[in-house]
Each structure stands twice: as structure tokens, then as C-alpha cells.
N, C-alpha and C positions, 0 to 999 in steps of 0.2 A: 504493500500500500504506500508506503516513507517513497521506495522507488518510482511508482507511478507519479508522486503527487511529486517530485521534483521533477521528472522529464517533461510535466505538465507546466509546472514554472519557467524552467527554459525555453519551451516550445512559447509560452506566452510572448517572457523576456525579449526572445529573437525576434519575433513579430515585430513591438513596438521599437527595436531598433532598427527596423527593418525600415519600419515608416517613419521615423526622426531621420535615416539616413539619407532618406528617397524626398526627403524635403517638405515633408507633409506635418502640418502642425503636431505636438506628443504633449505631456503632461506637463513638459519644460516650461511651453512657449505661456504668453499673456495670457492666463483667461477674460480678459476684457476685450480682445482682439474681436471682433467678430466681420472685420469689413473685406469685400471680396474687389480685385483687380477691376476696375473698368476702362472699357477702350477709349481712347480719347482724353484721358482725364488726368492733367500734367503732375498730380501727386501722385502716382501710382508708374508710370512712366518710365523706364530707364531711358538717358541720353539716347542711343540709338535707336530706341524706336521713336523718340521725338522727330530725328534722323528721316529716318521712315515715313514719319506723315508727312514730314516737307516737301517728301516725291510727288505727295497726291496732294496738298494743300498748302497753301498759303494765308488762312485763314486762324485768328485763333478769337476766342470768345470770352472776356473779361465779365463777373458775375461782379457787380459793384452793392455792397450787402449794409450791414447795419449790425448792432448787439443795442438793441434796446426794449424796453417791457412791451409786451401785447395783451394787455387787458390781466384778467387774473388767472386764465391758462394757456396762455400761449407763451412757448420758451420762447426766451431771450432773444437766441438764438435764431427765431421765423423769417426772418429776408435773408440770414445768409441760406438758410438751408432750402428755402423756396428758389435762390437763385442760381443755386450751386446745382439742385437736383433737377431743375427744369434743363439746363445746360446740360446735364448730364444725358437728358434722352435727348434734347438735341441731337448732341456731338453719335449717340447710335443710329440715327438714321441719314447721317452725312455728315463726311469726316469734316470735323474743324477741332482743334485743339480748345479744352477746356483749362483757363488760368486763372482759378483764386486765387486772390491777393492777400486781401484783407474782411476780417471779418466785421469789425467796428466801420462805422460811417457817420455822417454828419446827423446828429440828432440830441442837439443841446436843450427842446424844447420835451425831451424826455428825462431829463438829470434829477427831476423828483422821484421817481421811482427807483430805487434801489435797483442793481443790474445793469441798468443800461451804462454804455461807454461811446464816447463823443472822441470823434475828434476832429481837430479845424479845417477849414476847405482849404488854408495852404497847403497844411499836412496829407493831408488826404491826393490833392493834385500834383503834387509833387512825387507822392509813391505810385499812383499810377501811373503817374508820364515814364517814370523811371522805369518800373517794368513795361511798360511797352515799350519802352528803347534797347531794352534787353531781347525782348523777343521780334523788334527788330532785326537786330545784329546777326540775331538765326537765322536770318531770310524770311520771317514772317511780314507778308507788307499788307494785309487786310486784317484790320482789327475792329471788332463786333463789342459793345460795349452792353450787358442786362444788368440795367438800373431796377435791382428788385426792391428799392427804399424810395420812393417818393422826395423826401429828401434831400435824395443824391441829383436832383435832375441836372439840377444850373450849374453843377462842379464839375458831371459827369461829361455837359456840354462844354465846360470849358475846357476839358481836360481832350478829347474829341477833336477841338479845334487847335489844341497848340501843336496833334499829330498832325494833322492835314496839311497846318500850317510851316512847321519845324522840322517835320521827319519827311522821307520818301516814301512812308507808309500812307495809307487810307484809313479811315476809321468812322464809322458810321453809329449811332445811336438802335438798339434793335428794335424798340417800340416804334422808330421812324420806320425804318424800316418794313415791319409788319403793315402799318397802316399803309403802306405803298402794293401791296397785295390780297386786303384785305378789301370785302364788298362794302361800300359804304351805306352806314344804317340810314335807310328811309323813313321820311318822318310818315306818322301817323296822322292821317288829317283826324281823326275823333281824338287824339290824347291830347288836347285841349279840354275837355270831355271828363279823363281819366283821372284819378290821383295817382299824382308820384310816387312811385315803389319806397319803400322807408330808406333811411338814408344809412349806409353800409361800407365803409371805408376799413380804416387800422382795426383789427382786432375783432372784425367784424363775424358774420356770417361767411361772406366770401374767402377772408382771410383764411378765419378757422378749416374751413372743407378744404382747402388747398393744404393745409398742415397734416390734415388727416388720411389724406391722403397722400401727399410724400413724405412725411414722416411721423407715421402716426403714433408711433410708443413715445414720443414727444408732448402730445397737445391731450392736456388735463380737462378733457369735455366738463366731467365731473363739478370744477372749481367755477367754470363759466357762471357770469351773471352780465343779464344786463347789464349797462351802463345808462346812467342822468347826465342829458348834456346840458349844459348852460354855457350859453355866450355872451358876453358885456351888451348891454341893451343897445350901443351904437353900431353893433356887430349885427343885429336879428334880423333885420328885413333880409339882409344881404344873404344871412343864414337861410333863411327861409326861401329865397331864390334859388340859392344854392341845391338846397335839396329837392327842388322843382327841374333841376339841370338846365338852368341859366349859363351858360359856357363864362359870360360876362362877368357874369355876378360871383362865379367860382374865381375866375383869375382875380378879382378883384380881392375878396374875399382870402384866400388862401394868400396872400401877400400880405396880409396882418396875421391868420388864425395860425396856430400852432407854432408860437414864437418860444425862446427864450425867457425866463420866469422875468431874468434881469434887464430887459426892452419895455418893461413894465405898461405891454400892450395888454397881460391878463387874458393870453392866450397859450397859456402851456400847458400840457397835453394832461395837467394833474388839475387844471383852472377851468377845462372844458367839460372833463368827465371825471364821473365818481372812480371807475375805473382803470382810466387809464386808456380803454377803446376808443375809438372814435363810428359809433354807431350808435343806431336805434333800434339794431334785432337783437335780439335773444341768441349770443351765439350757439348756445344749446340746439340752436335747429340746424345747426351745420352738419353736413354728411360730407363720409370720403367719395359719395357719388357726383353729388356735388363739384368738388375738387378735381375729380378725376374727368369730368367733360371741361373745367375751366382750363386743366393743367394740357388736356390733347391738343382743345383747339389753339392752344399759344402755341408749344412745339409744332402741331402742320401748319401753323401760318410763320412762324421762324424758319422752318424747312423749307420753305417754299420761298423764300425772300431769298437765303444764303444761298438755293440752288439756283435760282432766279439769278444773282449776284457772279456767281461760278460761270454761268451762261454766256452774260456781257464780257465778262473779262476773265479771260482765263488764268490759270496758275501763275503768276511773274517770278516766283519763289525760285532762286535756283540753291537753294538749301545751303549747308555749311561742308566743309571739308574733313 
């Protein structure tokens, strides 16, 4: 029996070195580890096969993110990983190199909530431009910028133009983009008629189903509540336009709302809501089905722009040595 049950130990033994030696995870490695290789996705990467995509591309895909609160279940975390994982199915149905940068983005007018992290639009454009000069040098000369913070817009534009302007590369904005092959919404002659759908932005409904579905052991359905918005009374009509989808009334409006506590406009994201969102639904009604029709139609309309873009101008990339 002693001899059985030790030939059985070794026959084990040999196994699992078997598979530590063949490279295959063992009892050694992290158990926190849980993340698998994907194509296209420059953290996972070795040099040569970076190498490799510059035979077939010239394109790479900058995710411009954020670390700040979403309401009282949505991590931290929700623009970078919205913007990271939408790029990620991107980059699988046509090759363009995926480049996170930074996780943190421009969002001082969230510094009441514990969590979040800011940092300045110098800072910020200065580390962009820098990497995109780096993947420059690779031979990458089209560079795709997804602003998944709202926030980012006007950095992300300037940051956009100093390539155009400074470098021999291209760099285009991808919600521009999209909208260049996208069917334009026709108005309704009765929604004059209609009431406007409740008003749904940060933290919202939409937000939540998009979390829940690309990374749902993340977003604490559970914790969601409502949020009470109040705006300075010289803010409400404009509000109230706003939520009508006034285009007008929004640009206007969003150029004072969600400020800095210290512009003492009394628009910071903790001065408008109890929580923190910027809505008026019940994120509790958010599904990952939801998410998962918002999250296709943005990827086939990104797929369709970049291949569209591949079309007009082909590869210029004569890659590195």
C-alpha cells in the first residue's frame, strides 16, 4: 500500500512539473493572475509582434480615461475600463494597435468624492503628445484618439491638433469620426408632442448597463440609488432645456455645470447630486443587455470609420528595423 501511494505521489509530482515546465500556470505563479493574452493590445505584446502589426497597420488607438466616482456603484475605475475594453473589441475585428496610457484624466469637479484623481490639462497633454511621439518613431503615422470621459474633450482636441500640426503623423478624434458614418437621427415631426426621455448622463442608467456588461464583477447594482439633482436657480431654465435636448442650451449650459468646487460657480459634481451621478433614472434599471446593444453599435460604427479610413489611404507605415 506505502509503495502504491508513493508511485502515486511521483506520478502526481511529475505531472505538475510537467506543466510549470511547458509554461503553463502551477501553484507557484499569482493566484490573483486571472487575465488572458489579447490580440492587438500593446500590454500584452512583445516588441516583435508590435513589429508584426506594422506590416499590416499603421494605425494605433489611444483610450483617453479618467479615475473618478460614479455615483455609489460604479468603480472608480468606469471610463478607463469602458474605454480600454470597447478598444479592445475594436482592435479584434480590425487590426489597429491598442495604447493605454493613463488611467487618471481631467476631472477636478469630482475631488469631493473620495477616489477620484485629477490631473491638469498641461499634464495630461503633455503625456499624450509624448506617447504619441513615441509611437511615432515606430512608424505608426494614424493615430485614433476614444475620449471615454466627457471631460477629456477640449485636451483630447488639443492634444489631436498639436499631432496634425507638429508631427508627420494624422490623428483624428473617434467620436468624429463615427459621426462621419453614422445615419443621421431624423427628427420627429410629433416629439414636439412627446416628453423628453428623463435625463441620463455620469452614473446613469446608460452608464451602468455599459459597466455590466464589460465588466460586470465591477458594478455594485446592489448599492445603486437614485440620485436629487439640484442646480443654482440661475442654472434651471437652461437645465430644463437641456434635458429637452436643446443642443444650444446644453453647450451653453455645460460650460458653467460641472465645475471645480473652487470657481465657486456651485457646480461640482457633489453641489448637483446627492450622489454623485449625474441622472434622473434609477440606475437599478440598468441591464448588461442594455450595455451590450450600446457597446456593438459603437464598435461596428468604429469599425466601419477605421476601415473606411484604411480605404482612402492606405498603410504609409514602413515599420522599424
Amino acid at each position: 500500500m506505502k509503495l502504491m501511494t508513493h508511485i502515486a505521489a511521483m506520478a502526481v509530482s511529475f505531472s505538475l512539473l510537467s506543466v510549470c515546465r511547458s509554461g503553463v500556470a502551477c501553484a507557484q505563479t499569482n493566484p490573483l493572475w486571472h487575465e488572458e493574452k489579447i490580440k492587438n493590445y500593446l500590454p500584452h505584446m512583445t516588441s516583435p509582434e508590435v513589429r508584426d502589426l506594422l506590416r499590416k497597420t499603421d494605425m494605433a488607438l489611444i483610450p483617453v480615461a479618467s479615475l473618478e466616482q460614479h455615483g455609489l456603484h460604479g468603480p472608480i475605475g468606469t471610463d478607463f475600463y469602458s474605454g480600454v475594453e470597447r478598444a479592445k473589441l475594436i482592435a479584434q475585428r480590425t487590426d489597429i494597435l491598442v495604447v493605454p496610457i493613463l488611467l487618471p484624466g481631467l476631472s477636478p469637479y469630482h475631488m469631493d468624492f473620495p477616489g477620484t484623481i485629477t490631473l491638469s490639462s498641461e499634464t495630461l497633454q503633455r503625456v499624450y503628445f509624448e506617447a504619441a511621439q513615441s509611437l511615432i518613431r515606430h512608424g505608426f503615422r494614424r493615430i485614433i484618439f476614444l475620449n471615454s470621459h466627457t471631460g477629456n474633450q477640449y485636451v483630447t482636441k488639443f492634444i489631436i491638433d498639436r499631432i496634425n500640426q507638429e508631427t508627420p503623423a494624422v490623428a483624428v478624434d473617434l467620436n468624429d469620426g463615427i459621426a462621419t458614418v453614422s445615419q443621421p437621427v431624423q427628427a420627429n415631426a410629433q416629439s414636439g408632442a412627446q416628453a423628453a426621455p428623463p435625463f441620463d448622463q455620469h452614473g446613469g442608467v446608460g452608464e451602468t448597463s455599459g459597466g455590466l456588461y464589460l465588466f460586470p464583477t465591477l458594478t455594485a447594482l446592489d448599492k445603486a440609488e437614485r440620485a436629487t439633482l439640484s442646480v443654482p436657480p440661475a442654472l434651471s431654465q437652461l437645465f430644463e432645456r437641456t434635458k429637452n435636448r436643446d443642443a444650444t442650451a446644453n453647450l451653453v449650459f455645460m460650460a458653467e455645470a460641472l465645475k471645480p468646487t473652487e470657481t465657486g460657480k456651485g457646480t461640482s459634481a457633489a453641489q448637483l447630486s446627492t450622489t454623485g451621478a449625474w441622472s434622473e433614472r434609477n440606475p437599478r434599471d440598468a441591464t448588461a443587455e442594455q450595455g451590450r446593444r450600446s457597446t456593438e453599435a459603437f464598435v461596428d460604427a468604429a469599425v466601419r470609420f477605421i476601415d473606411r479610413w484604411k480605404e482612402l489611404r492606405p498603410n504609409q507605415s514602413k515599420g522599424i528595423r
